[in-house]
C-alpha positions in Angstrom: 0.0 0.0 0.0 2.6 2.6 0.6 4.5 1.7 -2.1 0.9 3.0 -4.2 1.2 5.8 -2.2 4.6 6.8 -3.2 4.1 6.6 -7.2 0.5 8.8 -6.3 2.4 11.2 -4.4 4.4 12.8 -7.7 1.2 13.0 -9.9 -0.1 14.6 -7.2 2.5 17.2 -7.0 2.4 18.0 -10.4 -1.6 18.0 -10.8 -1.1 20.7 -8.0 1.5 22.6 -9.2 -0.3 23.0 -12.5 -3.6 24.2 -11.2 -1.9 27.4 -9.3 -2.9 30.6 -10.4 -0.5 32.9 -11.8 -0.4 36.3 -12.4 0.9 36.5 -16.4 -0.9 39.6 -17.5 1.4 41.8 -19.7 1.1 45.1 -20.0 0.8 46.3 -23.9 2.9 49.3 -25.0 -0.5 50.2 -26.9 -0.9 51.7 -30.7 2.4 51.8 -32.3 3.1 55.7 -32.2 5.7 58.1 -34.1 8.8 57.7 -36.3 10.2 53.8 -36.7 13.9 53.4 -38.8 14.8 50.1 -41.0 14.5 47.5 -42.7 12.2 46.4 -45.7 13.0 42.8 -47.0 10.7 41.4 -50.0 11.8 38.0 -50.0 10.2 35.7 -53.3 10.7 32.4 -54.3 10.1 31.3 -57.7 8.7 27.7 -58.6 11.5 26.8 -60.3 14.5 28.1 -57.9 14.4 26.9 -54.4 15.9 29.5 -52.6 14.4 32.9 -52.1 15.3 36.1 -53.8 15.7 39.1 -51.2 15.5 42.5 -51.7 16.0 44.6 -49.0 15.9 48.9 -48.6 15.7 51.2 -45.5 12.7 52.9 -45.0 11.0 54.8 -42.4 7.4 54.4 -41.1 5.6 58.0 -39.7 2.4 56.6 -37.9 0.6 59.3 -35.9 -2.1 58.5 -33.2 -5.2 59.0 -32.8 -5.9 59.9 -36.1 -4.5 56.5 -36.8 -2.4 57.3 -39.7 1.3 56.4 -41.5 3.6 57.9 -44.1 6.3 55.9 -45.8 9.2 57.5 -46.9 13.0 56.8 -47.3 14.4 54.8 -49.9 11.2 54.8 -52.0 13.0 55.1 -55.6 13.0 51.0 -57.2 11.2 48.7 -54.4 8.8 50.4 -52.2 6.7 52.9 -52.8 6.2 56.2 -50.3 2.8 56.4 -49.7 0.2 57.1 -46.7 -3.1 56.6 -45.5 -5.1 55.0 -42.5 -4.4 52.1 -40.0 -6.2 50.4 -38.0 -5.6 47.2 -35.5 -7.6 44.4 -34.6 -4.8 42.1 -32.6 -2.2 40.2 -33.6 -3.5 41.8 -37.2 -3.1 45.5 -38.6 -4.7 46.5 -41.5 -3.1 48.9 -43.6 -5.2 51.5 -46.3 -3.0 52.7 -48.8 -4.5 56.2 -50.2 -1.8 55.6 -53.0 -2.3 52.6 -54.1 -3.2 52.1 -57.7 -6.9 50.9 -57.9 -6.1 49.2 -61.3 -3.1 47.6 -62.9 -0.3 46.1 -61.7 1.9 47.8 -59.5 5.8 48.0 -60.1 6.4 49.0 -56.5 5.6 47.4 -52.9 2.9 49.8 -51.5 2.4 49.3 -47.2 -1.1 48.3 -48.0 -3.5 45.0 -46.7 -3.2 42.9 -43.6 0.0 42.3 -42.0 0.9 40.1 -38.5 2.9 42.9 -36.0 4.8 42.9 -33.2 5.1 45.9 -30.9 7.3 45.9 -27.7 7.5 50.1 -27.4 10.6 50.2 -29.2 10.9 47.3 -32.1 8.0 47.0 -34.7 7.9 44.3 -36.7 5.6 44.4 -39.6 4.9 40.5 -41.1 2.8 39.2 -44.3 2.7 36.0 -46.5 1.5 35.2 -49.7 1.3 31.6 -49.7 4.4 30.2 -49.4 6.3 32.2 -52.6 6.1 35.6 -50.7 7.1 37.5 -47.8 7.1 41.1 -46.8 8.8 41.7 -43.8 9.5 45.0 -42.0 12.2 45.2 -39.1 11.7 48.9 -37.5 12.9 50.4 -34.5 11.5 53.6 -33.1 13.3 56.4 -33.4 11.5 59.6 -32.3 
């Protein structure tokens, strides 16, 4: 019997140790807010090469709050475009309006404009989106002002 007792006595421990409450509530920095620095990466694989081509240019991301609104500008001459317009956030998700963007034709630029996945920690802002699996647009910012 106490040799039961001695294999019950760890699952016991465990089933306890699992049901205490803790107190993980994190404090969000809130609406990403004022001027963010770096990188833009376009990374594209073609069906017929297997690794990815990557282009990559500095830019810099203006978003002002509460009007809820972004500028891009920096090195917008070959890959992405400066542009601006609205923002708005609906968690882990922003949703980008690009008052630039071209309603018809193909675009020759990358224009800050649809759904992206975002990380914001107060200072880094990161700035994610995937088309299937032959795109990725990828933005590494850190605030600066």
């Amino acid at each position: 019997m106490n040799r039961n007792l001695l294999y019950l006595l760890p699952f016991l421990m465990i089933l306890g140790a699992g049901c205490l409450k803790t107190n993980n509530d994190v404090t969000q920095p809130g609406t990403p807010s004022g001027t963010f620095s770096g990188q833009f990466r376009y990374l594209h694989r073609h069906t017929s090469n297997v690794p990815f081509d990557t282009v990559k240019t500095n830019l810099t991301i203006t978003m002002a709050t509460p009007a809820n609104t972004y500028t891009v500008t920096g090195d917008t001459s070959t890959i992405h475009a400066g542009s601006h317009g609205t923002f708005s956030i609906g968690s882990p998700y922003m949703v980008f309006n690009d008052a630039t963007f071209p309603p018809t034709g193909t675009t020759t630029k990358t224009h800050l404009a649809g759904a992206y996945l975002y990380y914001y920690d107060g200072t880094v802002f990161q700035l994610l989106a995937y088309s299937a699996d032959t795109l990725s647009l990828q933005y590494d910012l850190k605030r600066t002002q």
